[in-house]
C-alpha positions as CSV (number, residue, x, y, z in Angstrom):
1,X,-29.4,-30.2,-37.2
2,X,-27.7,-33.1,-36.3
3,X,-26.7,-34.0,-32.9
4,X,-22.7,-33.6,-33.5
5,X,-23.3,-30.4,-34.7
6,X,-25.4,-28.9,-31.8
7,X,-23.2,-30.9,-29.7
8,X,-19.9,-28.4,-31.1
9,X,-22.2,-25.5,-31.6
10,X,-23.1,-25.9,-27.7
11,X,-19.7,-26.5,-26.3
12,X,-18.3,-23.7,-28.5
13,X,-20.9,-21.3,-26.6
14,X,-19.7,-23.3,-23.8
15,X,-16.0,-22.0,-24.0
16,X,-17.0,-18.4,-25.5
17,X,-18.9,-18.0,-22.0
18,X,-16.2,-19.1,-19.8
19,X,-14.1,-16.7,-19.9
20,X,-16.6,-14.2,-19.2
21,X,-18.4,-16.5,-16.2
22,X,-14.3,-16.7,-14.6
23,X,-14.8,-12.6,-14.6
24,X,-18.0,-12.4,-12.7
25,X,-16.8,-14.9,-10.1
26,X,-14.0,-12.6,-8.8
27,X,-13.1,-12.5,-6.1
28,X,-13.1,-16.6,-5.5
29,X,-10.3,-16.8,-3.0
30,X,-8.6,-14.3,-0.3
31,X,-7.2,-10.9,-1.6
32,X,-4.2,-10.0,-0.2
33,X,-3.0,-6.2,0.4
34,X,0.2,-5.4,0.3
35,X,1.4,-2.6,3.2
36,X,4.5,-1.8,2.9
37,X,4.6,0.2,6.5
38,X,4.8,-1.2,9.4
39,X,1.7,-2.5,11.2
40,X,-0.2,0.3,13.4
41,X,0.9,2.8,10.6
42,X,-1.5,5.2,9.2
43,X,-1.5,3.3,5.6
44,X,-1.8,-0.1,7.9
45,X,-5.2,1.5,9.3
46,X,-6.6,2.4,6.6
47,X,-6.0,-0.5,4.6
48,X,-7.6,-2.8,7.5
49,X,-10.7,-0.1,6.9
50,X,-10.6,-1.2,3.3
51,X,-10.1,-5.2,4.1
52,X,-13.3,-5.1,6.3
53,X,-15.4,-3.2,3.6
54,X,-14.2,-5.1,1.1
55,X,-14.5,-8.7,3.2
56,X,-18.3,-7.6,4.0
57,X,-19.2,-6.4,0.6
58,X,-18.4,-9.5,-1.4
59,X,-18.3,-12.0,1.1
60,X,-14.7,-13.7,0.3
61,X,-11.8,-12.7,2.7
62,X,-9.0,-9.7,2.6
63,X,-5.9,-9.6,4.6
64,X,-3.7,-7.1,5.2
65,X,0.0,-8.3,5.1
66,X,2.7,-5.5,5.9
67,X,5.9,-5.5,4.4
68,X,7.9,-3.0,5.3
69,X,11.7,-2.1,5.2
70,X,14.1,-0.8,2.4
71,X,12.1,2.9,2.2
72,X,8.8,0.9,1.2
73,X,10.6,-0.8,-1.8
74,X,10.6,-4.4,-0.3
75,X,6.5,-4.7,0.2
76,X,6.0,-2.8,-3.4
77,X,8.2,-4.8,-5.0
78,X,6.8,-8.3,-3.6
79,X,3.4,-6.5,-5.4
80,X,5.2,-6.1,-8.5
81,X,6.4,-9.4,-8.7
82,X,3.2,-11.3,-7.3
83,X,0.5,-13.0,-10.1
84,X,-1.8,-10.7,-12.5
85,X,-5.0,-11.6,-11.2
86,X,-6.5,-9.7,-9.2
87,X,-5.4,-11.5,-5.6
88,X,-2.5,-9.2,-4.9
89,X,-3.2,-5.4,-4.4
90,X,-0.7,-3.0,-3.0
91,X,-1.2,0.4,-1.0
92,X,1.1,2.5,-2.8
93,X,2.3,6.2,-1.7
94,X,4.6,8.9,-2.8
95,X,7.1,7.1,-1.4
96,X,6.3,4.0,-3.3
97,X,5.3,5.4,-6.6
98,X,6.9,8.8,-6.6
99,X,10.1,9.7,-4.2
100,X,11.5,6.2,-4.5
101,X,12.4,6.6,-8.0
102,X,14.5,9.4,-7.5
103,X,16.2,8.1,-4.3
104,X,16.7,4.5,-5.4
105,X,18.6,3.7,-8.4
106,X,18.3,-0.1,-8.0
107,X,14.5,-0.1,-7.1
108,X,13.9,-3.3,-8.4
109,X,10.8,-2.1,-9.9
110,X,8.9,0.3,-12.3
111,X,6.2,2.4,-10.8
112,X,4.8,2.8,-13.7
113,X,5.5,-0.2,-16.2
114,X,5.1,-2.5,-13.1
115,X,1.8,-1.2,-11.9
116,X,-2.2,-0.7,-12.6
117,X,-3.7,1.8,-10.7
118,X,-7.6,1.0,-9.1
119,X,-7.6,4.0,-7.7
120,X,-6.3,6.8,-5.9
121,X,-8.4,6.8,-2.1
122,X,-6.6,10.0,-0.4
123,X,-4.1,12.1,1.1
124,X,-2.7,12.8,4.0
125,X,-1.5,15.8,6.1
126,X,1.5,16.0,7.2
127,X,1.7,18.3,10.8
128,X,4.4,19.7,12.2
129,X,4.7,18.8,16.2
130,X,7.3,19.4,18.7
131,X,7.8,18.0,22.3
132,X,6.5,20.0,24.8
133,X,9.3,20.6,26.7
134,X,10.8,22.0,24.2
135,X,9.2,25.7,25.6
136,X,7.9,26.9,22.2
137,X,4.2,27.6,21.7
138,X,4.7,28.7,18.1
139,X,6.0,28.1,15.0
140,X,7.6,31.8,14.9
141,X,9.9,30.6,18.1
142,X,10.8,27.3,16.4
143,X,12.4,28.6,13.8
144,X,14.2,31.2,16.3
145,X,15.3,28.0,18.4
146,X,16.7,26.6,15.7
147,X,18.5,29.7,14.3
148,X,19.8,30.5,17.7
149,X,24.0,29.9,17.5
150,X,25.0,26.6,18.9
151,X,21.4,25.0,19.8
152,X,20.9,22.1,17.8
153,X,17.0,20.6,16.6
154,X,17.1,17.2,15.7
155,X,13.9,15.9,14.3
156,X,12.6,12.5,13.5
157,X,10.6,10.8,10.7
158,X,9.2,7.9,9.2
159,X,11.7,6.8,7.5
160,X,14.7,7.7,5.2
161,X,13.2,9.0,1.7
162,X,9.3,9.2,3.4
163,X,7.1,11.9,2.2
164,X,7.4,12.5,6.3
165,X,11.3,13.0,5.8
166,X,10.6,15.0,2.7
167,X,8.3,17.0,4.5
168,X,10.7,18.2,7.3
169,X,13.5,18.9,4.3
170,X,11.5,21.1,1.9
171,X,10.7,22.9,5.6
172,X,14.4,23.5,5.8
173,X,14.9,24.5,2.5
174,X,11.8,26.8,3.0
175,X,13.1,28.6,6.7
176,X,17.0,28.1,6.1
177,X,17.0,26.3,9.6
178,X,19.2,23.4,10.3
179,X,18.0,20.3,11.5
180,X,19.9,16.7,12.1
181,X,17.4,13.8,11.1
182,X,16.9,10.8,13.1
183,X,15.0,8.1,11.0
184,X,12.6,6.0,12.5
185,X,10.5,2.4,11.2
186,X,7.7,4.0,10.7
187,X,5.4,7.2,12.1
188,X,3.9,5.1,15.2
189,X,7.8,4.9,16.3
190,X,8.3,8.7,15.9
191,X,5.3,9.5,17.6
192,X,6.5,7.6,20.3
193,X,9.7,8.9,20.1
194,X,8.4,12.5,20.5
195,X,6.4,11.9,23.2
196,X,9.3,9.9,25.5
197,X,11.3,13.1,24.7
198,X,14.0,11.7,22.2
199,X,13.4,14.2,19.9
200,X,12.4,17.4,19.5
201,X,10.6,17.2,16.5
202,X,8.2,15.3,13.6
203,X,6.7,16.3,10.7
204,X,3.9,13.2,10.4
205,X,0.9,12.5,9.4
206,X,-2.4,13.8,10.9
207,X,-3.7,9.7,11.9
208,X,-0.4,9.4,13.3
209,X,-0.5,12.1,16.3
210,X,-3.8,13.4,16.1
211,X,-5.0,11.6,19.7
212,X,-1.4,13.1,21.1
213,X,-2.1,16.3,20.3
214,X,-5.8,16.1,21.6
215,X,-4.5,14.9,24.5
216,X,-1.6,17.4,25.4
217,X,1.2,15.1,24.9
218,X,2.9,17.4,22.2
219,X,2.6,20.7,20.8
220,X,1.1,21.4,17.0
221,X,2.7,24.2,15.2
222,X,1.6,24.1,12.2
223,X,0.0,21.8,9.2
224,X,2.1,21.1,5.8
225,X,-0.9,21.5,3.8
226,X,-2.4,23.3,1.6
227,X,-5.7,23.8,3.5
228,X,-6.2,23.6,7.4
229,X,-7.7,20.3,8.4
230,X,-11.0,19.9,9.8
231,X,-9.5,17.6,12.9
232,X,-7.7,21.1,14.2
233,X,-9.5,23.9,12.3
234,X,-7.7,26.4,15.0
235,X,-4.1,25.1,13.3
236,X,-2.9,27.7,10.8
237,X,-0.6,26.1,7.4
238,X,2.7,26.5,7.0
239,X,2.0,29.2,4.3
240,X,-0.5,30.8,6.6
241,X,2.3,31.7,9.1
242,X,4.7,32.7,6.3
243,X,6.6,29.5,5.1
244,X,6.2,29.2,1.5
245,X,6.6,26.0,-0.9
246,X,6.7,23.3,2.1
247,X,2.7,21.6,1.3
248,X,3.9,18.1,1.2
249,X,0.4,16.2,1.7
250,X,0.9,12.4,1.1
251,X,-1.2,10.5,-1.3
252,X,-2.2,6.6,-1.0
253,X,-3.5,4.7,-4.2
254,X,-4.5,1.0,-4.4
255,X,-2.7,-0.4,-7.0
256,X,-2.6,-4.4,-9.0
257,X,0.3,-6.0,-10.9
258,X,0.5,-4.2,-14.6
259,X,-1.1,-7.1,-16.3
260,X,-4.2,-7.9,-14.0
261,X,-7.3,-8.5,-16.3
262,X,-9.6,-5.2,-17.3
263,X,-12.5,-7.1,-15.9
264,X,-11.0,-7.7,-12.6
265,X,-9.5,-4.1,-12.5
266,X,-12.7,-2.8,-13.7
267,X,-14.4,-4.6,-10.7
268,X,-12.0,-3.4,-8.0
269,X,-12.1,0.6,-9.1
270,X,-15.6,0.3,-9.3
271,X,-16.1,-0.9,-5.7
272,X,-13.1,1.2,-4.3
273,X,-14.5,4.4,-5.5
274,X,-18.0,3.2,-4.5
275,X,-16.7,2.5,-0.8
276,X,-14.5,5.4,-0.5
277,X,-16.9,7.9,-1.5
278,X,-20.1,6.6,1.2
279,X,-20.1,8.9,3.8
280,X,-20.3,6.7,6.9
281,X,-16.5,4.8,5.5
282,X,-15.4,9.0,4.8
283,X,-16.8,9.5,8.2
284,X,-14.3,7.0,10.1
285,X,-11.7,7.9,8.1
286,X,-12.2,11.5,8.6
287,X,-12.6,10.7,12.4
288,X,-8.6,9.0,12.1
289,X,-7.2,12.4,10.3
290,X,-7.0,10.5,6.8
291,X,-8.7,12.6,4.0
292,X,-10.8,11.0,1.2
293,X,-10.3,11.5,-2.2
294,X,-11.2,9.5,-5.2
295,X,-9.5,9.0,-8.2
296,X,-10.3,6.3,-10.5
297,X,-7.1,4.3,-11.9
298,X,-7.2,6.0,-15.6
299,X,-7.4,9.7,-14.0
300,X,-5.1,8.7,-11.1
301,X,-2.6,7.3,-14.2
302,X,-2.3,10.8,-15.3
303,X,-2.0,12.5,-11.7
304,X,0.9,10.0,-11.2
305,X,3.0,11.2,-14.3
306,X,3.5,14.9,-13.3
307,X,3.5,13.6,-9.1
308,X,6.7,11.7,-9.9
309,X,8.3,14.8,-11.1
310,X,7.4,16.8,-8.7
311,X,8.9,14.5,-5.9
312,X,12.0,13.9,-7.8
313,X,12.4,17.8,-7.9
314,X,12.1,17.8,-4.2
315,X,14.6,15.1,-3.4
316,X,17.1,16.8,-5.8
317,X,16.2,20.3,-4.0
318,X,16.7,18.9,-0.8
319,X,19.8,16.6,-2.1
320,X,18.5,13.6,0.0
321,X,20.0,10.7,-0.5
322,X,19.9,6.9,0.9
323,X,23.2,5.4,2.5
């Protein structure tokens, strides 16, 4: 063989390797995850669990960068818009990738077109809580506060169009009460809000009041959930106590942009679903109220479809809609 041969024949090999050698190398640079809550959120601490494991497992850097505002839309669609390759993630919701759709007709993204799921990492319970001056012990005499003739509830939220705000209106729909909503930027901000006394109510996540309620500082009721949660195993469901159709657990999924390479995607479900299911990362995540549960992208891609409907059925039930 002559040496210009073996000289093409060798750079040819060369090239067919590269792309394969550019695969394997991921991650070469810092991975940024897109929040789109506001720091000290629930989503905001568990993505800051995911950074570290992520940081310490392949040795290149991951940031958390929130970017909240316009019902979650603003962060997610920054992640929409941002480079296919595998540097750009994005903590998606319900909101995000489910209730948005139906509240937002100039979303400014698709959450499916747009998007490539890694993998679903978990849900989380949504608990009703009161104030606990309010003088009820139980969810029986909230409801007959709020029924009683001329006393208004207000109650606060996460945001307008949050599965937190959802929450509280399928709870409505479910008792017939009447309740004014007060939005807030986020649950840290509602919790808070509870707790000063400036409103009566929340229905939030388990992360975000959990030390509140172990503390005294407001009153559980009940959980929106399908099952009790093993923070509070003495707190009874919704359905337990008679309310029917009001589960709204939240979801969180770790999506890339729609085109990111299958090599890089592959890469990132396997070492999500590897991380979320150890038991000493389920055990701090457990210890915060967040529940584990993991979906690899392809199965999560299916899950996704018929969540979507179901959340646009609840925003039309509920007849929310965003000034």
């Amino acid at each position: 063989m002559d040496l210009h041969r073996r000289q093409l024949i060798l750079a040819a090999s060369a090239a067919a390797a590269l792309p394969a050698a550019r695969a394997q190398a991921y991650p070469a640079k810092t991975v940024r995850l897109i929040v789109p809550y506001p720091a000290g959120s629930t989503l905001d601490l568990v993505a800051r669990i995911f950074t570290d494991g992520f940081s310490r497992h392949f040795g290149q850097s991951a940031i958390v960068v929130n970017q909240p505002g316009g019902s979650a839309a603003i962060g997610t669609r920054a992640a929409a818009q941002a480079a296919a390759d595998g540097y750009t993630l994005l903590m998606g919701t319900n909101q995000t990738h489910g209730a948005n759709s139906a509240l937002l007709p100039q979303l400014g993204y698709d959450p499916v077109r747009d998007f490539a799921p890694v993998a679903g990492i978990g849900r989380l319970q949504h608990v009703l809580v009161v104030r606990n001056d309010l003088g009820v012990q139980t969810l029986d005499a909230f409801i007959a506060l709020a029924r009683k003739p001329g006393h208004k509830i207000n109650y606060g939220s996460s945001g307008n169009g949050s599965a937190s705000h959802l929450a509280a209106e399928m709870f409505k729909i479910a008792t017939g009460v009447q309740m004014a909503h007060i939005p807030y930027n986020g649950s840290g901000q509602a919790a808070q809000a509870l707790v000063g006394g400036h409103i009566d109510a929340t229905f939030t996540t388990m992360p975000s009041v959990l030390s509140f309620i172990k503390a005294g500082s407001m009153t559980a009721l009940a959980l929106a959930s399908s099952d009790r949660a093993p923070q509070l195993p003495a707190l009874r469901t919704l359905a337990e106590q008679g309310v029917r159709n009001a589960e709204a657990d939240a979801w969180a999924a770790l999506f890339a942009p729609a085109a990111t390479p299958p090599a890089v995607l592959a890469t990132l479900t396997d070492f999500t679903v590897k991380a979320f299911s150890t038991p000493a990362l389920q055990a701090r995540l457990d210890a915060t109220g967040f529940v584990p549960m993991v979906v690899p992208g392809d199965a999560f891609r299916v899950f996704l479809a018929a969540d979507m409907r179901r959340w646009a059925d609840v925003v039309q039930a509920a007849n929310v809609k965003l000034e």
